[in-house]
C-alpha positions as CSV (number, residue, x, y, z in Angstrom):
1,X,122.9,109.9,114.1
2,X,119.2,109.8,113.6
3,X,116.7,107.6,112.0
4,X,113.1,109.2,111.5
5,X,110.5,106.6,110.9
6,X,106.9,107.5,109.4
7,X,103.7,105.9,108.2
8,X,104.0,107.6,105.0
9,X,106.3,109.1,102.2
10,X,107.2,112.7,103.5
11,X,105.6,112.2,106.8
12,X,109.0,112.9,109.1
13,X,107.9,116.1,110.5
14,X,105.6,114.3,113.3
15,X,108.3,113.5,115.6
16,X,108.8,109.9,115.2
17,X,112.6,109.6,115.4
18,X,115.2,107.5,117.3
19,X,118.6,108.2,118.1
20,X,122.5,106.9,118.6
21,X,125.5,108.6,119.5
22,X,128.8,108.2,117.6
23,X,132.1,109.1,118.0
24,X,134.4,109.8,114.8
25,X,136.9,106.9,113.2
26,X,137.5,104.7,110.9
27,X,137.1,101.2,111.6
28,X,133.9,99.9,111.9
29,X,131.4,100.5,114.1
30,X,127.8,99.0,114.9
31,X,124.9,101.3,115.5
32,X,121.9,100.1,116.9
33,X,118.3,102.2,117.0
34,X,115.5,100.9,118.8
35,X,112.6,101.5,117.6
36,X,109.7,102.2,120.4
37,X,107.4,98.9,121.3
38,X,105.7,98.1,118.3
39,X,105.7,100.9,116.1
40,X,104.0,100.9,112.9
41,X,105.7,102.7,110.6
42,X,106.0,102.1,106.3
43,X,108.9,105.0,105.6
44,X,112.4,105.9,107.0
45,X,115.1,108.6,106.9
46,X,118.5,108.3,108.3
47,X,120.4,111.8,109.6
48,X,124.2,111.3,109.7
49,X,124.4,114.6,111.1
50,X,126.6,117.2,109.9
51,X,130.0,116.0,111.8
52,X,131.7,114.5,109.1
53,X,132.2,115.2,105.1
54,X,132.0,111.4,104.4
55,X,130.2,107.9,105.4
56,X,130.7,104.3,104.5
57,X,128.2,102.1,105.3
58,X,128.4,98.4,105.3
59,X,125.1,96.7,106.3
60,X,121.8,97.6,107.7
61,X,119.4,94.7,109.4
62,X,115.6,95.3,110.3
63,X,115.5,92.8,113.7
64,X,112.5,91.5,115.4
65,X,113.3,89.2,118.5
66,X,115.5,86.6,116.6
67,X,115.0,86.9,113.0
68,X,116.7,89.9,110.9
69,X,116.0,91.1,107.5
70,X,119.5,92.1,105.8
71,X,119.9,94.5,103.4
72,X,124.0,95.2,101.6
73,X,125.4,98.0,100.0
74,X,123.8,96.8,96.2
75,X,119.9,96.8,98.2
76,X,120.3,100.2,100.3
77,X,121.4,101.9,97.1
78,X,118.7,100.9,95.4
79,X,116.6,101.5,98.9
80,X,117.7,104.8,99.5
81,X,117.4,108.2,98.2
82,X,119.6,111.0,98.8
83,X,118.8,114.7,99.1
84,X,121.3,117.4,97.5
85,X,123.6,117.4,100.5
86,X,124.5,113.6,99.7
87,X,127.0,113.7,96.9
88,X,129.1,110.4,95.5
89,X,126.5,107.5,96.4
90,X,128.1,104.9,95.3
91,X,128.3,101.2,96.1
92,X,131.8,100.1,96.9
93,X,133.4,96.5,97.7
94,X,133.4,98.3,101.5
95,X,130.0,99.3,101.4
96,X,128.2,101.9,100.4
97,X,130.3,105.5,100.5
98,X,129.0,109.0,100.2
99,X,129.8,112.4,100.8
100,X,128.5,115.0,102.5
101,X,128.0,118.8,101.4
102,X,126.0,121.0,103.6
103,X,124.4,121.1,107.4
104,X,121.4,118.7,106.6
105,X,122.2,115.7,104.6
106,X,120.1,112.4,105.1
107,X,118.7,109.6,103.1
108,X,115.4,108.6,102.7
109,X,113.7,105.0,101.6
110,X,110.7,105.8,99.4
111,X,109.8,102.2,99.3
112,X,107.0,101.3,101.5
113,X,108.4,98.7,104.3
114,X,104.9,97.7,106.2
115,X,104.7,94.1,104.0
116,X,108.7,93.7,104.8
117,X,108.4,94.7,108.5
118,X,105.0,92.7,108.7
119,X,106.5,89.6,107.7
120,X,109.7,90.2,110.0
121,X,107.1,90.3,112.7
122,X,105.1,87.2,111.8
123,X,107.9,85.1,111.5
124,X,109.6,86.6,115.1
125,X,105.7,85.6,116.3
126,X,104.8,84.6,119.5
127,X,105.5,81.1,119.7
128,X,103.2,79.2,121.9
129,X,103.7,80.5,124.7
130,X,100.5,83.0,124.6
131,X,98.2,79.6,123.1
132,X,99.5,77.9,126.4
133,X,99.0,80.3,128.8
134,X,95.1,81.3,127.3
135,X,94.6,77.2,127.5
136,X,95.4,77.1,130.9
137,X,93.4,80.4,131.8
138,X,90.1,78.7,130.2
139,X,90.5,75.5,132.1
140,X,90.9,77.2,135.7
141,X,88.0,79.1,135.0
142,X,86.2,76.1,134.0
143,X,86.9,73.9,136.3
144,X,86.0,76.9,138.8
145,X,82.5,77.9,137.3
146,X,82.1,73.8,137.4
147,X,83.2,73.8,141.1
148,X,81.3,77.0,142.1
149,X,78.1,76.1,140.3
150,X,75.4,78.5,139.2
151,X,74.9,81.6,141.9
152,X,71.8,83.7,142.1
153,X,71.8,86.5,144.8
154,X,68.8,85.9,147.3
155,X,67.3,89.2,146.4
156,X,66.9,88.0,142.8
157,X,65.0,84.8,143.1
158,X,61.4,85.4,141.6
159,X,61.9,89.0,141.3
160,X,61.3,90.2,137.8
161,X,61.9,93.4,138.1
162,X,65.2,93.1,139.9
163,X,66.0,90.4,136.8
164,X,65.5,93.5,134.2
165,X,67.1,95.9,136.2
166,X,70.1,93.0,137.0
167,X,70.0,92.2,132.9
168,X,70.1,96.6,131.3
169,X,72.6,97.3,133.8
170,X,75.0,94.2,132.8
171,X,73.7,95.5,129.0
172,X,74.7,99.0,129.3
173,X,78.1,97.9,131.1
174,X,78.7,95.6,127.9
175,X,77.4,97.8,125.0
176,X,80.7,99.9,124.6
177,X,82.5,95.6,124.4
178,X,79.5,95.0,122.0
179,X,80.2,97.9,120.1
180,X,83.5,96.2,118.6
181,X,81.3,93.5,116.7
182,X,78.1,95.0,116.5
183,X,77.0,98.2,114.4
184,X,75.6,99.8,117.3
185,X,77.6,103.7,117.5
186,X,76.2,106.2,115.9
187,X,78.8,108.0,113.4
188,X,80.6,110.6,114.4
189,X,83.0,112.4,112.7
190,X,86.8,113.1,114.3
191,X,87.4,116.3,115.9
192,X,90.0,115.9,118.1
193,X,93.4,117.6,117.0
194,X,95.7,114.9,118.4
195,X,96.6,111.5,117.0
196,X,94.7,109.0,119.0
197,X,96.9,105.8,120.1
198,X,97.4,102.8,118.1
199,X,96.6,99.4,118.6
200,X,99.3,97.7,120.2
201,X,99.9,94.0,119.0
202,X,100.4,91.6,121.6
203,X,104.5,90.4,120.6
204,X,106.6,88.3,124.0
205,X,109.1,90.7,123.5
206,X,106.8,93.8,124.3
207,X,104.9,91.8,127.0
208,X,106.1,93.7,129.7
209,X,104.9,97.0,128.1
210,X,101.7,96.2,126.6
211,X,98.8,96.8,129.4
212,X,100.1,100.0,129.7
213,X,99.9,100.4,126.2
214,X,96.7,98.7,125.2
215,X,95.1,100.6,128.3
216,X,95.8,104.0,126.4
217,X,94.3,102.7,123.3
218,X,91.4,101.7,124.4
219,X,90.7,105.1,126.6
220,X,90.9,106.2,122.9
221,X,88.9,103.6,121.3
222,X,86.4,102.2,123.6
223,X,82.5,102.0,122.4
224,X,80.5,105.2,122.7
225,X,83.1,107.3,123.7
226,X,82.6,110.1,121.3
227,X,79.3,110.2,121.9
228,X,80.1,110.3,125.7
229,X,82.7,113.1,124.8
230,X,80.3,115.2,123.2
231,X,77.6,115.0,126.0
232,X,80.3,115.8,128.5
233,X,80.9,118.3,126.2
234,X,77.5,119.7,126.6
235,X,77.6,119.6,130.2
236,X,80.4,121.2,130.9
237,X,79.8,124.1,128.2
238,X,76.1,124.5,128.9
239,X,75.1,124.2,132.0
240,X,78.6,125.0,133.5
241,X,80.0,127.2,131.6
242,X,83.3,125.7,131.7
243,X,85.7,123.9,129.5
244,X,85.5,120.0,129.7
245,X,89.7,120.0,128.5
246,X,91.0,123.1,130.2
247,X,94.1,121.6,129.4
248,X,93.7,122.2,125.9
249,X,90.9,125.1,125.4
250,X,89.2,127.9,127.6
251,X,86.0,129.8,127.5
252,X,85.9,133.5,127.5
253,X,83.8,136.0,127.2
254,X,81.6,136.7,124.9
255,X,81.7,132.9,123.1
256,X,85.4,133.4,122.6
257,X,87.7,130.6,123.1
258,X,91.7,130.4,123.5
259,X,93.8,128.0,123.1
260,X,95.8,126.4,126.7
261,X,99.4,124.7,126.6
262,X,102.3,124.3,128.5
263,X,103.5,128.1,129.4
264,X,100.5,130.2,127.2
265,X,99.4,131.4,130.3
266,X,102.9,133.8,131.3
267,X,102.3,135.0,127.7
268,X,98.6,135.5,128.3
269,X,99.2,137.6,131.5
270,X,102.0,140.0,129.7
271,X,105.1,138.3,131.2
272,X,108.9,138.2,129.9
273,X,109.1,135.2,127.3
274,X,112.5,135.8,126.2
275,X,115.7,136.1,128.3
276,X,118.2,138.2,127.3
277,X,120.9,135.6,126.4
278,X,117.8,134.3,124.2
279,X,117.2,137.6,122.8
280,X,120.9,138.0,122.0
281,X,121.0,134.7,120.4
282,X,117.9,135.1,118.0
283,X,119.4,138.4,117.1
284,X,122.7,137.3,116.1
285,X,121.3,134.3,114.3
286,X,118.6,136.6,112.5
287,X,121.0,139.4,111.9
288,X,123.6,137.1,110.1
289,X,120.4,135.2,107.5
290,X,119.7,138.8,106.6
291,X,123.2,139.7,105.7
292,X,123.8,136.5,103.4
293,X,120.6,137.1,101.9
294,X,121.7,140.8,101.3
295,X,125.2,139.6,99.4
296,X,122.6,137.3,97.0
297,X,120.1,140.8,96.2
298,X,117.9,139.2,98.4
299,X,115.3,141.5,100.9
300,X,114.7,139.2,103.9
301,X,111.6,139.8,106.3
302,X,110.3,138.7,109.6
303,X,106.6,138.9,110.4
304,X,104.9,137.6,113.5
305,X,101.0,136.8,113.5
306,X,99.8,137.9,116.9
307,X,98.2,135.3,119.2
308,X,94.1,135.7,119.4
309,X,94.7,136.6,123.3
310,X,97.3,139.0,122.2
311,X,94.9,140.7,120.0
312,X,91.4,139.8,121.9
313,X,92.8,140.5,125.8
314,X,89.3,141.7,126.4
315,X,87.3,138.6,126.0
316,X,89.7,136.8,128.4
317,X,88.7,135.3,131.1
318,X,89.9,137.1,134.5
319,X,92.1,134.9,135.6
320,X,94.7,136.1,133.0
321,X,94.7,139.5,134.0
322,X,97.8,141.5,132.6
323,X,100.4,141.8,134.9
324,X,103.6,143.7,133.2
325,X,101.7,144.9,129.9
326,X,104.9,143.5,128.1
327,X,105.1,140.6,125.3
328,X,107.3,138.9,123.4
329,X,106.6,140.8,120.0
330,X,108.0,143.9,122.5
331,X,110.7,142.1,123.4
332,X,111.7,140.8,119.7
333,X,110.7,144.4,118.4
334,X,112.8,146.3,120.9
335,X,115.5,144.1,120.7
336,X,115.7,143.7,116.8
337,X,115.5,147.2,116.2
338,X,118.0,148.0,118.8
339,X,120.8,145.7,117.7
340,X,120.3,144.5,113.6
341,X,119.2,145.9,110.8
342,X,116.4,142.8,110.6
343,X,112.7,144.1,109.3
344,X,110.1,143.3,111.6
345,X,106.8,143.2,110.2
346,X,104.4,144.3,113.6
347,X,100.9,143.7,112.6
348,X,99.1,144.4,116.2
349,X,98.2,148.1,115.3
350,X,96.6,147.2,111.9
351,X,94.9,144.3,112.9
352,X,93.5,146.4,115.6
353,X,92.5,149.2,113.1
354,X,90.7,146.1,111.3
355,X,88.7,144.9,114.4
356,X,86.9,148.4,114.4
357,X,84.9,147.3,111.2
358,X,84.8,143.5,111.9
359,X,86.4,141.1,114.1
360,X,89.8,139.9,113.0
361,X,90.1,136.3,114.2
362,X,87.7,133.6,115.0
363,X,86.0,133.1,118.1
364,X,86.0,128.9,118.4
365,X,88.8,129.4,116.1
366,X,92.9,130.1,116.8
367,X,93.5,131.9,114.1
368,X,92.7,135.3,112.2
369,X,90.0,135.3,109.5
370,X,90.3,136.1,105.8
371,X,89.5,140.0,107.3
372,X,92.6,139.8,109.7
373,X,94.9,138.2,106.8
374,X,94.0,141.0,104.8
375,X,95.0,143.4,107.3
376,X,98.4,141.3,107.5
377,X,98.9,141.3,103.9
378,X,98.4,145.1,103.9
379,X,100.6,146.1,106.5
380,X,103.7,143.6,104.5
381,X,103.5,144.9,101.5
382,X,103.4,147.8,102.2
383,X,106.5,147.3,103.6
384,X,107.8,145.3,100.8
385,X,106.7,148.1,98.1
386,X,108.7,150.5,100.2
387,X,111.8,148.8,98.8
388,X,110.8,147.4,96.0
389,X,108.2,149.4,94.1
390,X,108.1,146.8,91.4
391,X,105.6,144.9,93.4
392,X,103.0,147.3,93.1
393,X,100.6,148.8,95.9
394,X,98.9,146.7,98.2
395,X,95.1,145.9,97.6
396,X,92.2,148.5,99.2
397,X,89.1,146.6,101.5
398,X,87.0,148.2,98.6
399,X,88.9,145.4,96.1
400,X,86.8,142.9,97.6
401,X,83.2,141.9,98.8
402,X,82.6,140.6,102.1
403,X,80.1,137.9,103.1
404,X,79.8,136.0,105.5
405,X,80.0,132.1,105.8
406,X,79.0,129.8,109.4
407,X,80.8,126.6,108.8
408,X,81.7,123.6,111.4
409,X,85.6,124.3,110.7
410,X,86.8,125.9,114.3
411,X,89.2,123.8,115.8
412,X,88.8,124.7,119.0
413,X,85.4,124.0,118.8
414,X,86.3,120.7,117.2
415,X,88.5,120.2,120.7
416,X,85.3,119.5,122.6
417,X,84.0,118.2,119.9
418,X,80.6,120.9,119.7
419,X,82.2,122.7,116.2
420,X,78.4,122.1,115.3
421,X,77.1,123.9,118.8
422,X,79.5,126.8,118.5
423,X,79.6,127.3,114.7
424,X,82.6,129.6,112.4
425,X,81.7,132.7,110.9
426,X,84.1,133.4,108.0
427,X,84.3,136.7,106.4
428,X,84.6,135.7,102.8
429,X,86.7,138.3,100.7
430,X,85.5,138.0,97.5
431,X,87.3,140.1,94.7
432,X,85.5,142.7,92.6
433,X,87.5,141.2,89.6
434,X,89.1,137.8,89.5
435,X,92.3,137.1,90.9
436,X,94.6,136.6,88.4
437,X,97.4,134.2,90.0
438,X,97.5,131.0,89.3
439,X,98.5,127.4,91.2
440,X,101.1,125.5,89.6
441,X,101.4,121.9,89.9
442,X,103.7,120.9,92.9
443,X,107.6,120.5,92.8
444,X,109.9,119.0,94.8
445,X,112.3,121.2,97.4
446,X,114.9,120.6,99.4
447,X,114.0,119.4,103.0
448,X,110.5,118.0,102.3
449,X,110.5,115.9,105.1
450,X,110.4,118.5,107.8
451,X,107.4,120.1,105.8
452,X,103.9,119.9,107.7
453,X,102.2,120.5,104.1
454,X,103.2,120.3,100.9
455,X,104.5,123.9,99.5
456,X,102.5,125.8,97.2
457,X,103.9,126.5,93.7
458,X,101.4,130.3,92.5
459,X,102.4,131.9,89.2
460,X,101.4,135.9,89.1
461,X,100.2,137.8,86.5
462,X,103.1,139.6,85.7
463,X,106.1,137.7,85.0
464,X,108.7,140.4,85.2
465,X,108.1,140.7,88.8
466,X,110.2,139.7,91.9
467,X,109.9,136.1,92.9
468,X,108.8,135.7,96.7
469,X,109.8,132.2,99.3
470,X,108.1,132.4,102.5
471,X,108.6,130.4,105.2
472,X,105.5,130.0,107.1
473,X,102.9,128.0,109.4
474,X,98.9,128.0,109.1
475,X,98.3,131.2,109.6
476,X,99.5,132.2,105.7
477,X,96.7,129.9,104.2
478,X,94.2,133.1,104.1
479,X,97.8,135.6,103.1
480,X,98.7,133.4,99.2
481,X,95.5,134.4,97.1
482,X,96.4,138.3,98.2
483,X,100.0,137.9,98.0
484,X,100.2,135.6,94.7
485,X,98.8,138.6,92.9
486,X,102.1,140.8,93.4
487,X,105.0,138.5,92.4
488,X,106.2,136.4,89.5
489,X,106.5,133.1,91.5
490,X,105.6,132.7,94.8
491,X,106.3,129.5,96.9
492,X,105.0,128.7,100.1
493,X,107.1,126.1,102.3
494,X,105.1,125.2,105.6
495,X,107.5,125.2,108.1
496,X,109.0,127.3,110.9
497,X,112.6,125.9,110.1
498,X,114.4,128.5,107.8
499,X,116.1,126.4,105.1
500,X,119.1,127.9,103.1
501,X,118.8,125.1,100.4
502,X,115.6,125.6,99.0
503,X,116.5,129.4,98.9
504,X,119.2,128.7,96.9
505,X,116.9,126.1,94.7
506,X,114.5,129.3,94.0
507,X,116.4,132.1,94.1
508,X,113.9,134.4,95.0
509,X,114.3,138.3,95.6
510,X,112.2,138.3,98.3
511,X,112.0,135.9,101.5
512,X,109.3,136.3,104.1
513,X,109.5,134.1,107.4
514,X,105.7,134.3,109.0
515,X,106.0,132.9,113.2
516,X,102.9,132.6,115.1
517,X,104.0,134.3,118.5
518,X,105.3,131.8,120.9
């Protein structure tokens, strides 16, 4: 079983999640999940899984050191929301039962727990232990600044100028302290892409843990730092030419950046990425969504958005030479069309076609521009109309106007914290005529909580046409205005995970599932 927890309604896709094995039967049984130290969180979910058709539950208690918050079958109904796969919620003189259709039921609380959880929290408190021990800690260092008395180094008696030097190094030591009462930093705006660490509160029971944990939020917190960021920043950039997080971002040539994690670099340098058993298993997995799709009259596709490195090998730096020449789009490719009937949507050759008349993706940026995503769009449905004519023919380049717009948006820039050193150029496609699709207002789906952005709901021109679902990740934001234009409905789920129920809640005739490579 899993419980998610989340600092807001919807917000379970971030990883925040605990679990706790159980083993089938019918008597009762008590599950425990701990939370980690001192997590804030205002939202949870609770995943029984998918190993059972039914579920009683009898109690649930929030617990904070000695004090508990109770909550019985008549409050968690009440609590507690179910999605489709939860049928027969009902309280009972057991407890509260339910039944289970489907591979992904769970429940979630839309109530917002922070003033509950706070209160649990304030009356676990501290007791007074902590007053007792900072009481005693301010009279040893009394009685030992009494017994010490005033000490002035030898080399500062009647030297002024060692007393100023003395007095604006002690002051620059203290401003980023100072900075925490005093309106001294300059504002900055956030450009990290990471979620920086909380406060943590200072509880007995998380003694133990919390100079570990206060020492990584204040690396992230402490006075000046983002101003001390961005001038490392600088440096490193500049007058090194090197990245100041190489962790996280490269330079290349020509002002390009790429984007560094854990294992991009075997996929930079053209190794294997898939093994065959892997290969196999996607297959078979793939092979078997296209089929039931099929039996509904639904056309399923798979299109992968080439990495910028993929795409841009030439403003690598050296160091990720090519080694075998081979991806993992060839590997998917040959593997896919070798063994299922799957239709993979290969954009590399068109968005190379595209780079002849402008570049395709962003230099400070990961992803393709508006120019690339037109290329993508293209190439898919062209593919689509090829089986479905009804869509119509895909739009030409001379549809739309080009022109140019330098922004501060590049997130890779924004990594280092100079997106305003090394601006964005987007290539703006502007359409001769206006775009007729429209957004509707937003609708509820199944599965919302593993969604990393609300879906979008467009409305095309033409109602008789075929209604399109696509699964997808950031790089569709620039596809929807081109694609909206073709189909009836269109709905946009942000999400890599491929979710049966919300096709059968829209009942499209076309599903596209857009992957970044990986």
């Amino acid at each position: 079983f899993q419980v998610f927890h989340a600092k807001g309604p919807g917000g379970f896709g971030d990883g925040g999640y605990v679990n706790a094995p159980v083993a089938a039967s019918d008597r009762p049984q008590v599950l425990s999940f701990r939370m980690p130290k001192d997590t804030a969180f205002s939202h949870i979910r609770f995943d029984p899984g998918n190993s059972q058709d039914s579920l009683l539950v009898h109690a649930m208690e929030f617990r904070c050191a000695r004090q508990t918050v109770h909550f019985g079958p008549g409050e968690l109904l009440a609590l507690f929301q179910p999605n489709e796969q939860v049928r027969d919620l009902r309280q009972t003189p057991e407890g509260l039962a339910m039944r289970f259709t489907g591979d992904d039921p769970f429940l979630f609380c839309d109530e917002d727990l922070r003033s509950t959880l706070a209160k649990l929290q304030e009356r676990a408190g501290n007791g007074p232990m902590p007053a007792l021990f900072g009481l005693l800690a301010a009279v040893f260092m009394f009685l030992t600044a009494l017994r010490l008395g005033p000490v002035v180094p030898d080399a500062l008696q009647g030297n002024g100028a060692e007393w100023l030097l003395t007095v604006l190094f002690a002051a620059l030591m203290a401003a980023p302290l100072l900075s925490e009462w005093l309106p001294i930093l300059p504002h900055l705006p956030d450009t990290e892409k990471r979620k920086l660490a909380d406060r943590p509160e200072l509880r007995m029971h998380s003694l133990q843990e919390y100079p570990a944990r206060y020492t990584a939020y204040f690396a992230d917190h402490f006075g000046f730092r983002k101003p001390l960021f961005r001038w490392n920043s600088f440096l490193f950039s500049k007058l090194l030419h090197s990245s100041p997080v190489p962790d996280n971002m490269v330079f290349g040539k020509d002002g390009f950046m790429f984007l560094m994690r854990e294992g991009v670099t075997d996929q930079y340098r053209g190794l294997p990425v898939f093994s065959e058993e892997e290969l196999e298993r996607i297959g078979e997995r793939l092979e078997r969504r296209r089929q039931r799709l099929a039996e509904q009259g639904i056309s399923y596709y798979l299109m992968i958005a080439p990495m910028k490195a993929t795409m841009y090998r030439d403003k690598m730096p050296e160091r990720f030479r090519q080694v075998a020449g081979w991806s993992g789009i060839d590997q998917l490719r040959e593997h896919l069309e070798a063994h299922t009937h799957v239709p993979f949507i290969d954009l590399r050759e068109p968005l190379q076609e595209a780079r002849t008349v402008r570049d395709t993706y962003y230099a400070t940026d990961i992803h393709w521009n508006p120019w690339g995503a037109f290329a993508g769009y293209r190439t898919l449905m062209a593919r689509i109309a090829g089986d479905r004519p009804a869509v119509g023919v895909p739009c030409e380049a001379h549809d739309y106007v080009v022109r140019p717009d330098t922004n501060e948006h590049g997130d890779l820039a924004m990594v280092i914290a100079l997106n305003d050193v090394y601006p964005r150029v987007t290539p703006m496609m502007e359409p001769v005529q206006p775009l007729r699709a429209r957004r509707l207002a937003p609708e509820d789906l199944p599965g919302s909580g593993f969604f990393k952005d609300g879906p979008v709901f467009m409305s095309g021109p033409d109602q008789e046409a075929p209604r399109l679902l696509m699964f997808r990740d950031s790089f569709a934001v620039y596809l929807i205005p081109f694609l909206s234009e073709h189909f009836s409905r269109s709905v946009y789920v942000w999400t890599p995970i491929y979710n049966q129920d919300i096709v059968d809640h829209e009942r499209p005739d076309i599903v596209v599932h857009e992957l970044l490579e990986v």
